[in-house]
GUDREN-104731 format. One record per residue (C-alpha): x, y, z; residue in three letters. Coordinates in steps of 0.05 Angstrom, whole numbers, padded with zeros to 5 digits, always signed. Example, Ala and Ser with C-alpha at 12.3 -4.5 7.8 and 13.67 -1.06 7.14 Angstrom:
2
+00246-00090+00156ALA +00273-00021+00143SER 
***
This chain:
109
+01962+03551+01764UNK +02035+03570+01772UNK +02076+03516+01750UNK +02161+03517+01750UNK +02195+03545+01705UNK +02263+03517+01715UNK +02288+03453+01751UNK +02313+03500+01813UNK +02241+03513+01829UNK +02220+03437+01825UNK +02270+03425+01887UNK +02256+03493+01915UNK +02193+03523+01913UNK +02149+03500+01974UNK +02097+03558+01970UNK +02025+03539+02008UNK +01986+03578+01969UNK +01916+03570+01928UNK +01959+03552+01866UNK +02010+03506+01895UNK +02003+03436+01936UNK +02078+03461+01964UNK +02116+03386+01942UNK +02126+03388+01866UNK +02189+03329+01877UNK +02140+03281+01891UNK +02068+03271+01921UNK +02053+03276+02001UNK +01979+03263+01999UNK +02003+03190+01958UNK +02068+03179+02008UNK +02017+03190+02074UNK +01967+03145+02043UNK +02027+03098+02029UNK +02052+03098+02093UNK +01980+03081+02122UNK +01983+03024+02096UNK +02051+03002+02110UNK +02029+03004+02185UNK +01964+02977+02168UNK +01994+02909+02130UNK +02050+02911+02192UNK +02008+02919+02259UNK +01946+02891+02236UNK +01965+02821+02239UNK +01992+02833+02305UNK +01930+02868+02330UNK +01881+02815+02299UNK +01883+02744+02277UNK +01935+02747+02220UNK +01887+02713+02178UNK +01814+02746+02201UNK +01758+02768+02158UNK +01767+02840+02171UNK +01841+02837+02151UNK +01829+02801+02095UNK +01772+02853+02077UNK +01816+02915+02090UNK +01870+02892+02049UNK +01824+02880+01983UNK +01802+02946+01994UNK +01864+02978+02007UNK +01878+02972+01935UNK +01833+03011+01890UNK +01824+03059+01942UNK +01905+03068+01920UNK +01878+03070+01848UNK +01819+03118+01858UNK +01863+03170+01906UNK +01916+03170+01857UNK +01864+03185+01801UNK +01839+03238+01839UNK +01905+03269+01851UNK +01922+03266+01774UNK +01858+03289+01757UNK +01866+03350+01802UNK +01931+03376+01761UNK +01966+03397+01815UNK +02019+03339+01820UNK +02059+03311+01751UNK +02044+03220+01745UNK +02116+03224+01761UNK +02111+03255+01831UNK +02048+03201+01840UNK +02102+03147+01811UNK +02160+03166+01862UNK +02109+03179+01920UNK +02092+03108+01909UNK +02148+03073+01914UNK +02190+03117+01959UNK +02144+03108+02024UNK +02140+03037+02027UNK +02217+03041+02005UNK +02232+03085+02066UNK +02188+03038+02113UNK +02234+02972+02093UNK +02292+03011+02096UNK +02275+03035+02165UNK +02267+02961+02179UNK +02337+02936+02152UNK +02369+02992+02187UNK +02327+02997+02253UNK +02306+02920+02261UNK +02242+02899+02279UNK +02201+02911+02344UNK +02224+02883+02405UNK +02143+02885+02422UNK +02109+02923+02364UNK +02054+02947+02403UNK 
***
């Protein structure tokens, strides 16, 4: 696998090829899942009963699935824990900042 050899190439290097994922900064497969479930724990309780059975259901499993895809990714060697770690926290940072910025919904859906 090629990995970087300087700090340039971290920032820089956004090859698709068979050795490279193309986002060494942080993780996109963690920051999509991320921001599925932003819009999942936002719309859903506007889509269903905020307190329903399926939402409820959905949410419990929204977690480990988190745990298990992030294992999977980290057990695949072609991200570093600390593009997993920033991934993480940088979607659902983006989504509230959209929100502070942007405001919320006049009508969501």
């Amino acid at each position: 696998k090629l990995r970087p050899t300087s700090w340039g190439q971290v920032f820089t290097d956004f090859s698709l090829g068979a050795d490279n994922c193309g986002d060494l900064d942080f993780s996109g497969h963690v920051s999509g899942f991320m921001c599925i479930v932003c819009i999942f724990y936002h719309y859903a309780p506007v889509l269903w009963h905020p307190h329903s059975r399926f939402i409820n259901i959905v949410r419990l499993l929204l977690v480990p699935y988190c745990l298990v895809l992030i294992g999977f990714i980290l057990a695949a060697h072609n991200h570093y824990t600390v593009d997993v770690v920033t991934a993480l926290f940088l979607a659902p940072g983006a989504w509230r900042l959209y929100y502070l910025e942007c405001g919320e919904d006049p009508l969501p859906i």
